[in-house]
C-alpha positions in Angstrom: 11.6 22.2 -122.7 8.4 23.2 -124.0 8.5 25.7 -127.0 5.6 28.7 -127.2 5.1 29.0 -131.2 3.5 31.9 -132.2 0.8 30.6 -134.8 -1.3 33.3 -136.6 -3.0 34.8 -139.5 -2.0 38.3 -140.8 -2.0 40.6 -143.9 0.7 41.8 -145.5 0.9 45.1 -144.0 1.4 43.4 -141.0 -2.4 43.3 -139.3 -4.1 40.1 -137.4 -7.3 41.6 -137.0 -9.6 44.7 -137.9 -9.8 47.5 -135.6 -12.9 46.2 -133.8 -11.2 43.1 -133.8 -12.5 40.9 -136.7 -10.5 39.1 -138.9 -13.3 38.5 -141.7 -10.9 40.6 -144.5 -8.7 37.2 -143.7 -11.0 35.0 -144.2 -12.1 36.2 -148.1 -8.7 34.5 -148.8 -8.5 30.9 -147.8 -8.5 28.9 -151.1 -9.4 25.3 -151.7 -5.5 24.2 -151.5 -5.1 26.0 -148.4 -8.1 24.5 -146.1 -7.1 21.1 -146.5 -3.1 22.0 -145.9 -4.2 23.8 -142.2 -6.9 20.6 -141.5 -3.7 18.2 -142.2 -1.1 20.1 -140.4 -2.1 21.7 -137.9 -5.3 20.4 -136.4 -5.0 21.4 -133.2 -5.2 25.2 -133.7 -9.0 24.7 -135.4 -11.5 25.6 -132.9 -14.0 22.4 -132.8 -16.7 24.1 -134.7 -13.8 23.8 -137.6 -12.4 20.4 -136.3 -15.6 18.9 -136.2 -16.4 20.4 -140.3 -13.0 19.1 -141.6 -13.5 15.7 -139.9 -10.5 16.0 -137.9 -12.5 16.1 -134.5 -10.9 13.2 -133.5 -7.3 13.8 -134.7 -4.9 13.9 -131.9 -2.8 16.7 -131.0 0.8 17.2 -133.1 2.0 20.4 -132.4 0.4 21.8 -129.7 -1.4 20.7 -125.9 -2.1 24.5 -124.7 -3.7 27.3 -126.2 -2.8 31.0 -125.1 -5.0 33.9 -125.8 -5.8 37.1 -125.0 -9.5 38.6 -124.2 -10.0 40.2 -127.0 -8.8 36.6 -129.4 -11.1 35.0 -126.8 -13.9 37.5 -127.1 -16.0 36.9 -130.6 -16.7 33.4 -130.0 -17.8 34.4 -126.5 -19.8 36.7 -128.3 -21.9 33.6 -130.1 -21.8 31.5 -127.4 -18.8 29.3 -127.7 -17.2 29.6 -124.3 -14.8 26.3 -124.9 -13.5 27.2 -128.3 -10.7 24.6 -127.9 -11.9 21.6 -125.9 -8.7 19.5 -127.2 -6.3 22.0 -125.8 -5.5 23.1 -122.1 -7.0 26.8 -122.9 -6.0 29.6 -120.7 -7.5 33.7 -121.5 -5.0 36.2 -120.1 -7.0 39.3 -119.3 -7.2 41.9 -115.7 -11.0 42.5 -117.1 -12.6 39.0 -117.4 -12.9 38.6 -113.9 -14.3 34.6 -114.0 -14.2 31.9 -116.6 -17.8 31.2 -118.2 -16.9 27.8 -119.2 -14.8 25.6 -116.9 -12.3 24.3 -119.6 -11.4 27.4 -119.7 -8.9 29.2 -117.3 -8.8 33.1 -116.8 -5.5 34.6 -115.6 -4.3 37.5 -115.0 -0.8 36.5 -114.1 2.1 38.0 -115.5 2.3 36.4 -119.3 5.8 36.2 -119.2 6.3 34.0 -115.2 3.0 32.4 -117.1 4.6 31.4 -120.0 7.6 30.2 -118.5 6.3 28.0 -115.9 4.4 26.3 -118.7 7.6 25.7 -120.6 8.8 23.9 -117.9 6.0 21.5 -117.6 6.0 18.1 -120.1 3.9 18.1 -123.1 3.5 19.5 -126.5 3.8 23.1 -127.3 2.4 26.2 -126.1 0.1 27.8 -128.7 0.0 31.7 -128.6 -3.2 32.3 -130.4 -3.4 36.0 -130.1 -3.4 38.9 -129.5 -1.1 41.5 -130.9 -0.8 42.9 -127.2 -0.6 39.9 -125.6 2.3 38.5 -128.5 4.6 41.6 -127.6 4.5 41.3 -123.6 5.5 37.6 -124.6 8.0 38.8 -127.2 11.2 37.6 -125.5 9.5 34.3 -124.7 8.6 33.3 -128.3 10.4 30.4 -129.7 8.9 30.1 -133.0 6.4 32.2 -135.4 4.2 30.4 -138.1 3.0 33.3 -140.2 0.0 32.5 -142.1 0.1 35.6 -144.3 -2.8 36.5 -146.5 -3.1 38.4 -149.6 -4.8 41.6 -148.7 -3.3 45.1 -147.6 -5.7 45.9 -144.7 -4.6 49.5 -144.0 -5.3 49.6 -140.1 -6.1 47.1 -137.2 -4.6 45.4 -135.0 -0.8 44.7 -135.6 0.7 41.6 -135.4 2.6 42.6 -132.3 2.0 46.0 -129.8 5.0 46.5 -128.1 7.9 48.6 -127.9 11.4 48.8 -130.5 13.4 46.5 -129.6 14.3 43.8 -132.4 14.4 40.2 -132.3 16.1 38.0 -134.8 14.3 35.2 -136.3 15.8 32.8 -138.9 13.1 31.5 -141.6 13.4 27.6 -141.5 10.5 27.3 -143.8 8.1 28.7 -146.5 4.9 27.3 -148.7 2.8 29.2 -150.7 -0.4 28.6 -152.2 -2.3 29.0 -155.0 -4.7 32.1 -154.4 -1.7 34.1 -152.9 -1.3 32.8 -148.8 1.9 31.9 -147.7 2.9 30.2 -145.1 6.4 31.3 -143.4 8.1 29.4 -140.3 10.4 31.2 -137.9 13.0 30.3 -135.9 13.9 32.1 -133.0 18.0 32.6 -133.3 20.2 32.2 -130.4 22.9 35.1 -130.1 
């Protein structure tokens, strides 16, 4: 069975994006050691502007074969005109306000996240990629096999947190951890089976 791996970037006090949505205060923090580490090991959750700059455009997948998002992940490159952020990856926007795709490697749903999620586990292939955001990572909470937490060294104060839902916890067992040299870490989840 297919696993859906939570794969994002965050601050330390637990934020993925600004309160408009921007994640530039992330950005100011990705260090010469750390480019080349995300290039090599995960290439298929670069966007091909990225892929194309790092020279992995060509790379096949590893890790993952479809992309989750929600709008408002979806929504700044929109903005500037990239409507097929992720050409190598089966790419599918959940939102109930996009009403049509504008590129057509791009599906918009607005199924249930959870009945979408697991119907895609069930199909063959890599993994599912949940690429944000923090509302659409805690309706698909329960569903969430893994979490690769690219945590960055900045307190950000506000925004967007790395998951919007309600208390109930979920255990996850850290099977791995790198950190690099300008502060970013790296941590690897496990969800745990009670």
């Amino acid at each position: 069975m297919r696993k859906l791996t939570y794969f994002v970037g965050v601050s330390i006090d637990g934020y993925i994006a600004a309160p408009d949505g921007t994640f530039g205060f992330i950005d100011a923090h990705v260090t010469e050691d750390y480019i080349p580490y995300l290039a090599g090991e995960f290439p298929d959750a670069l966007p091909a502007p990225a892929r194309a700059a790092f020279g992995v455009a060509e790379t096949p997948n590893t890790h993952f074969d479809t992309v989750l998002m929600g709008r408002g992940t979806y929504g700044p490159g929109l903005a500037v005109g990239l409507t097929n952020p992720y050409p190598h990856l089966r790419q599918i926007v959940l939102s109930r306000t996009l009403p049509t795709s504008p590129d057509p490697a791009v599906e918009v749903t607005a199924e249930d996240p959870v009945t979408l999620v697991r119907k895609l586990k069930q199909e063959d292939g890599l993994g599912i990629w949940l690429c944000g955001g923090g509302g659409l990572a805690g309706q698909l909470l329960p569903e969430i096999d893994e979490l690769i937490i690219k945590q960055y060294p900045v307190v950000a104060g506000a925004g967007i947190p790395l998951f919007r839902a309600d208390f109930a916890p979920h255990t996850f067992e850290l099977t791995g951890s790198r950190v690099f040299e300008g502060g970013n870490v790296v941590l690897t989840y496990a969800k745990t089976t009670a």
